[in-house]
N, C-alpha and C positions, 0 to 999 in steps of 0.2 A: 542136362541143365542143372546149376548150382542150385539149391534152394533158397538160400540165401542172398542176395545180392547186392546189397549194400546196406548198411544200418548206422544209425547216429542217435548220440541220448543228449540231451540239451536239459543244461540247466538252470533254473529259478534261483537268482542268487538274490538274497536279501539285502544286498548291498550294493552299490555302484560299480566298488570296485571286483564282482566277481568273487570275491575268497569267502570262503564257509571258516565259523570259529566252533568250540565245543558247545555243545547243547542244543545249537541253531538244526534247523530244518530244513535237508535235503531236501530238494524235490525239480521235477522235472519229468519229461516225457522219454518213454523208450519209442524208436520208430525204425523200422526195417521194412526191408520189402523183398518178399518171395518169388522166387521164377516159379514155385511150383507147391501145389498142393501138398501140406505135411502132417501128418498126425501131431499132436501140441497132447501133452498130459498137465504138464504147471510152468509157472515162471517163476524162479524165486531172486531173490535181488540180493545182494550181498557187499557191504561197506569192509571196507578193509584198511587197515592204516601200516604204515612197515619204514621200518630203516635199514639201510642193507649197503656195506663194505666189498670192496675187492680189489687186494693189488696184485703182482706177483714177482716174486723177487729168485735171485739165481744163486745158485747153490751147485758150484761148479759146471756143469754140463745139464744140471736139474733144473727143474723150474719148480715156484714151491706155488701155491695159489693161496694168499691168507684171505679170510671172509669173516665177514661177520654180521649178524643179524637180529633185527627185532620186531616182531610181529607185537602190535599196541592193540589191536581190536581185529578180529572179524568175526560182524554180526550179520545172520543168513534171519530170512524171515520168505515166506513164499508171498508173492503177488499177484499170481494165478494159478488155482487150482482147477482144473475144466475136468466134467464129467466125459466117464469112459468112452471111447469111438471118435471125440472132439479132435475137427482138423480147421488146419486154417487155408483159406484160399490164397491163390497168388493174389500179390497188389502189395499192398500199403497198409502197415499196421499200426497204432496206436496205441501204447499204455501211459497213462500216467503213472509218476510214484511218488510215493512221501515216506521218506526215513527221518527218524531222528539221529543225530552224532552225539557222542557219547561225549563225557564231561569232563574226561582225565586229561590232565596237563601233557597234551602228545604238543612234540616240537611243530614248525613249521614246514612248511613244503619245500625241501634243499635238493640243490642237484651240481657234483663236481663230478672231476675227473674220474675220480675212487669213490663216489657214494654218493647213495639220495636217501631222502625222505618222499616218501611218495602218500599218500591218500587216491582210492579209487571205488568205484561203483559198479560191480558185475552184477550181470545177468545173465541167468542159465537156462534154456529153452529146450526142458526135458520132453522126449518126443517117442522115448522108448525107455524098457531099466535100463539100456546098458549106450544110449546113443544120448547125446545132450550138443546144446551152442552157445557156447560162452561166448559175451558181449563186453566187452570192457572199458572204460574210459576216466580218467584220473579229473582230480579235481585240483582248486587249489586251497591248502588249510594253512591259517593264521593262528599262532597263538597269542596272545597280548602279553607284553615284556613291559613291567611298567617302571619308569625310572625316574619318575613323581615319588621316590622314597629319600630319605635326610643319608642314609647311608649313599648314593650317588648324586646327591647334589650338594655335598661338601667341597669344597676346594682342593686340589692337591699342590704339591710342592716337595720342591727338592734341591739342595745345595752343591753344587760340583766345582774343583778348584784343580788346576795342574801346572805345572811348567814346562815351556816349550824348548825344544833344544835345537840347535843347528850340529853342524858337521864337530866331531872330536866332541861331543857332549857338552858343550858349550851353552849355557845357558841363558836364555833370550829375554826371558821375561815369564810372570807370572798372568796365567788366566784364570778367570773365577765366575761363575755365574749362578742366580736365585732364579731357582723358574716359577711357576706359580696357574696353574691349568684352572680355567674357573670353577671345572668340576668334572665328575667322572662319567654319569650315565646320559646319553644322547636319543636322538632320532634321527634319519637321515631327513636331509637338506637341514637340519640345524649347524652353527660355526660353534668351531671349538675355539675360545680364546685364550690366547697361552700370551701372559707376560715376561720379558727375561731382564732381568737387572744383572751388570757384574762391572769388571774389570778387565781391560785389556791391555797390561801391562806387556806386550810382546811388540814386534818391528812388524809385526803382519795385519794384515787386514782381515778380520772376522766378520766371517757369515754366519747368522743364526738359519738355520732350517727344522724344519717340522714334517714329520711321516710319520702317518697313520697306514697302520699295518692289520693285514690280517690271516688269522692262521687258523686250518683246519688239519684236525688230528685223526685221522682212522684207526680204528682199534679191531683188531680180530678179536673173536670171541674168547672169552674168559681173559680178555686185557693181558696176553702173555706178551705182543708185539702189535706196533705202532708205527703209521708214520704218517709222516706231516710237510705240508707243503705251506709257503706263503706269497701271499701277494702284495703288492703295493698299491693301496686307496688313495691317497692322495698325499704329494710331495709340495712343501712352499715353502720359499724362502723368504727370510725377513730383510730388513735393511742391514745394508755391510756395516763395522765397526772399523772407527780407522784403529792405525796403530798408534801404542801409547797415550790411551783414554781411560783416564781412571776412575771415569764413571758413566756409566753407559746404559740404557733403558729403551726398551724396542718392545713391542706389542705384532704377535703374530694371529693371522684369522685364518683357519680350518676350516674352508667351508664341507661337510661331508656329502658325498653325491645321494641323489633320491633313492637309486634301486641300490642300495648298500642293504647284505642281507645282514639280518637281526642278530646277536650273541645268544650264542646257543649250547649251553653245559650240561643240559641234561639227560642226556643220550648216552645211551654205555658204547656205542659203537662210533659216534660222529660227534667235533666236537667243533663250535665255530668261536674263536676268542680273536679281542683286539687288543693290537696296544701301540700308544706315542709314543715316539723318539724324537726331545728334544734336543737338538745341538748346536754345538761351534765348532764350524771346518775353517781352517787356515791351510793356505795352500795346497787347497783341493782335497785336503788328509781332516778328517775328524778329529778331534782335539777334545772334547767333552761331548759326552749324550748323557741325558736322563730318562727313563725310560717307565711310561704311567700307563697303567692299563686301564683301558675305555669299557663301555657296555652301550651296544649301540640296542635301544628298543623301539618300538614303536606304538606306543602310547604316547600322545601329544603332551612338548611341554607344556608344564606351567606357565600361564599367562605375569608379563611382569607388571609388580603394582604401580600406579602410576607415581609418581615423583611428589611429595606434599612442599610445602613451602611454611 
């Protein structure tokens, strides 16, 4: 018979939503249950925080494996030490624990294809020198990305202008557009508003569209090689432009989804960056983009002041 037979560690979150931030206080119960009588020496508990890379890529008939990794904390502290000859009976066991987590700017809790961030809480149920039962179970950690700072709630903007051509280089008409993003750092479920003023001096009909993109970068150890993959957050289009309007103004709204994960640069192994692409497609072909890079956080915005008269 196992001795072990099943175990679960439950945790006390100080918050609604489940996620642990730095400094706050672990805590929770360990609970297992034995088939069988076992000699127990101590229990010790152990917090650990990590980021860790793997892809693999081919090199004629080879395979190479790039990794890379970063251990941010693990702190061991014993939670039971039991006098010599101490066994435990079969049944159902109980510990409490309380950790503190430590207060360094470690990233949040990420998980792709090629990498995570993980946080987790072992327990090790030494029963002899050389026999032990490690217990483990991950948690979820937040870091606060605040983007209540003047450097991303500035406006951005950008000017693009081109000519369109038909068959034999033939010139159609001149296009031109002001974009004007109301600013650069967000939270998810906030809207991004993007204004576009220009010209559509061509025989075509113009679409504005808007994508929010995002890219994670892996990096093997000592950043020799990298790679990266991206996805698409959310695609909208504005109102069409007819053709030969020479002056034209359209307002586009971004709304970004809730579980959109946070910007994330400070990791030597893992990297999460955003950015818009504003543009104008004519016949189904892009014609102009502008391309502004977002910081999505999650520290609530600022509340907006009311209107005076």
């Amino acid at each position: 018979m196992f001795a072990f037979k099943s175990y679960k560690i439950n945790f006390s979150s100080p918050n609604a939503t489940g996620v642990f931030r730095r400094g706050e206080t672990l805590s929770g119960e360990l609970r297992f249950v034995l088939g069988r009588e076992i000699e127990i020496k101590q229990i010790t508990v152990t917090l650990k925080g990590k980021a860790s890379v793997l892809w693999e890529t081919k090199q004629g008939k080879a395979s190479i494996d790039h990794k890379g990794k970063v251990v941010y904390y693990r702190d061991r502290e014993v939670l039971l030490r039991a006098p010599s000859g101490s066994t435990l009976k079969p049944g159902v066991h109980v510990y409490p624990f309380l950790c503190k987590l430590p207060r360094g700017n470690f990233p949040s809790t990420f998980k792709s294809g090629h990498g995570k961030i993980s946080y987790s809480v072992i327990f090790e149920i030494h029963r002899s020198v050389n026999q032990s039962k490690t217990l483990e179970s991950e948690f979820q950690f937040e870091r606060l990305v605040n983007v209540n700072v003047p450097a991303l709630l500035m406006p951005q903007s950008a000017t693009k202008s081109t000519s369109l051509y038909r068959f034999c280089c033939t010139v159609t008409g001149d296009l031109s557009m002001d974009v004007l993003v109301d600013k650069k750092g967000y939270v998810p479920g906030e809207t991004i508003t993007i204004t576009i003023e220009g010209e559509n001096g061509t025989s075509s009909t113009i679409v504005p569209t808007a994508e929010l993109e995002r890219k994670v970068i892996y990096y093997e150890d000592g950043m020799i090689n990298q790679k990266s993959k991206s996805k698409q957050v959310k695609y909208v289009v504005g109102e069409h432009v007819k053709p030969n309007t020479s002056e034209f103004k359209g307002e586009i709204k971004l709304c970004i989804p809730k579980d959109t994960y946070i910007t994330l640069q400070d990791c030597k192994v893992l990297v999460v960056e955003y950015s818009l692409t504003v543009g104008l497609s004519a016949n189904a072909a892009t014609a102009l983009t502008a391309v502004f890079p977002i910081v999505i956080g999650n520290s609530p915005p600022m509340p907006e002041e009311p209107e005076t008269n």
